[in-house]
N, C-alpha and C positions, 0 to 999 in steps of 0.2 A: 560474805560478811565484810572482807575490806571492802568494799565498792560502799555499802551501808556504812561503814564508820567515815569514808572519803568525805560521802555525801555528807554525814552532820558533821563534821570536821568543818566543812563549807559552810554550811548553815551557820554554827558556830562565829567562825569567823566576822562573816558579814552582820550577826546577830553584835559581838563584842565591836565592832566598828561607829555601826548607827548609832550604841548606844554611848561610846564614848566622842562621835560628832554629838551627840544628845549633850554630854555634859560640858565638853569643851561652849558648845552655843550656849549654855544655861551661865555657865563661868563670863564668858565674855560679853552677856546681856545681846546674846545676838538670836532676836527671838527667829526667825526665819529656818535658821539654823537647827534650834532647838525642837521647833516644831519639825520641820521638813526629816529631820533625821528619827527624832522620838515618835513619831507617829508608824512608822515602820519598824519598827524596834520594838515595840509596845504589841503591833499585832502578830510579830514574828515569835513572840512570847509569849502571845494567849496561844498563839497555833499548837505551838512545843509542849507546851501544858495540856491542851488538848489531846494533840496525837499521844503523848506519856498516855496521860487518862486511858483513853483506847486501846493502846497496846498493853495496858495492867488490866484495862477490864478482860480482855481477848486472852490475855493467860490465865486469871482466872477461871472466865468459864469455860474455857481447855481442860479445865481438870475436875471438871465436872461431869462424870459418867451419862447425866438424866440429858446434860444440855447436847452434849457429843451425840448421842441417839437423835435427841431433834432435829439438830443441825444436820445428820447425815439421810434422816429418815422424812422430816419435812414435820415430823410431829413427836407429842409427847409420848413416853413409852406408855402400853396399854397395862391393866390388870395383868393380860397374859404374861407379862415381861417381868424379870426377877433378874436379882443377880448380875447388874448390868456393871463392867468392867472396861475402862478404856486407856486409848494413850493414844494422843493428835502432840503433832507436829504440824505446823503451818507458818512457812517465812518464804519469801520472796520466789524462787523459782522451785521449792518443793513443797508435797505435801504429802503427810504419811495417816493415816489413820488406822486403828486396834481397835476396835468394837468387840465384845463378848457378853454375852446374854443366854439368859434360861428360858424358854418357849417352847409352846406347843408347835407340831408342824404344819397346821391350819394356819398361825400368825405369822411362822417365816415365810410361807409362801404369798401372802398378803402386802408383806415387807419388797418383797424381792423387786430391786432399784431395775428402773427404765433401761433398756443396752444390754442387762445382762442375759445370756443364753445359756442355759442348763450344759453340766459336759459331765463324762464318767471320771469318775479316780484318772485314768489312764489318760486319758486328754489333759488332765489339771498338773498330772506330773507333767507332762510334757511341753504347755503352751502358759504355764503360768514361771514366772519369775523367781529369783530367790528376794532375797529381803535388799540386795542394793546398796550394802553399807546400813541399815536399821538394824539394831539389835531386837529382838520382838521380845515384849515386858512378860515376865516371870511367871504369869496366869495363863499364857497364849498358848496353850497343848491342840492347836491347828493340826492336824495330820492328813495322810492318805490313807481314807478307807473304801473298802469297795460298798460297804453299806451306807456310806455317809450320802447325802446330795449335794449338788455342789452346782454354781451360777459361775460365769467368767466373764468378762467385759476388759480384751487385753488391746488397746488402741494406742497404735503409733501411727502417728501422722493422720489417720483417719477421724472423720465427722461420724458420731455415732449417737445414737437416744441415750440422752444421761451424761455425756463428756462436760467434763467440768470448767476445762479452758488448759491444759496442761497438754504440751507438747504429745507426751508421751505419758497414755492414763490405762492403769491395771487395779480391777475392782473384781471385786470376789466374793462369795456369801455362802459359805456353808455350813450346813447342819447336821448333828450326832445326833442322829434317833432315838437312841440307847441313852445319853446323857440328857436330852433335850435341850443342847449346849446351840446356839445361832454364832456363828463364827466372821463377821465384816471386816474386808482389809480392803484400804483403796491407799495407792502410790501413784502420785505425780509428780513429772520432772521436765523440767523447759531444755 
C-alpha cells in the first residue's frame, strides 16, 4: 500500500507542476508554454479520472455475489445455483476469493475449475493452507468432513491448468452433500 500511495504521490506531483507551468504560460501569454505543459496535464487528468472510474466500478462489482460467480466460473450462475454468497479481495500482489452457493452435485462437479485434483478430508487437512492473515466472512461454515468432496489446486512456484498468474496460488472446491452447500476459495500471493 505505501509503494501505491508513493507512486500517486508522484503522479500527483508531476500532475500539480504541468499544470501550474500551464498557468504560469497562460499568465505570461506564453503560449508554447501553455500548450506544451497543458496538453499533458489535461491527459494525465482524463487518465486519473479514468483509472478512479475503474477502480469504483471494480469494487462495486466486487460485491456482487452473481458477478464474483462469473468472474471465477467464466459464466453466469445456472437455475441450479441458489443462495450465492461472496467476499473478493483483489489489489496488487494478492488475491483472496469466498464463494458460497447452494447446488446439486451434478452442477458442482460441472463447475469444477481446470488444475484442480479430487483429495480426501485427510489430504485437505493436511496439504491445504490456513487463511494467511484473511479473516473468512461470517457465512463461511467450510469444514473437514469425511463425507464432504473436496478439489485442491495448491501451486507454489509451479505452472499448472487454471494458475492465475500468482506466485504462490491455492484453490479449493468443496461440497456438503447433506446441505447442497458448493464451497470456492482461491488465495494468491506474489
Amino acid at each position: 500500500m505505501i509503494i501505491w500511495s508513493v507512486l500517486a504521490g508522484i503522479y500527483g506531483i508531476i500532475f500539480l507542476s504541468l499544470f501550474a507551468a500551464t498557468l504560469y504560460g497562460g499568465k505570461r501569454k506564453k503560449k508554447w508554454l501553455k500548450w506544451g505543459a497543458g496538453i499533458p496535464a489535461g491527459l494525465m487528468a482524463v487518465a486519473a479520472v479514468l483509472a478512479i472510474f475503474s477502480i469504483g466500478y471494480a469494487i462495486v462489482d466486487s460485491m456482487n455475489p452473481n458477478s464474483v460467480f462469473k468472474n471465477t466460473f467464466g459464466e453466469q450462475p445456472s437455475d441450479a445455483i441458489s443462495d450465492i454468497k461472496s467476499d473478493y479481495y483483489w489489489f496488487a500482489d494478492t488475491g483472496s476469493i469466498y464463494l458460497r452457493f447452494r447446488t446439486s452435485a451434478s452442477e458442482f462437479h460441472r463447475l469444477i475449475p481446470d488444475g484442480l485434483t479430487s483429495r480426501t478430508m485427510f489430504a485437505m487437512q493436511s496439504d491445504s493452507p490456513g487463511e494467511l492473515g484473511f479473516q473468512a466472512p461470517s457465512w463461511w461454515t467450510y469444514t473437514f468432513n469425511q463425507n464432504w468432496i473436496y478439489f485442491l489446486r495448491d501451486d507454489f512456484n509451479r505452472r499448472s491448468p487454471g494458475k492465475i498468474g500468482f506466485y504462490s496460488e491455492t484453490e479449493y472446491f468443496a461440497y456438503d452433500p447433506k446441505e447442497k452447500l458448493a464451497y470456492y476459495r482461491f488465495l494468491g500471493i506474489d
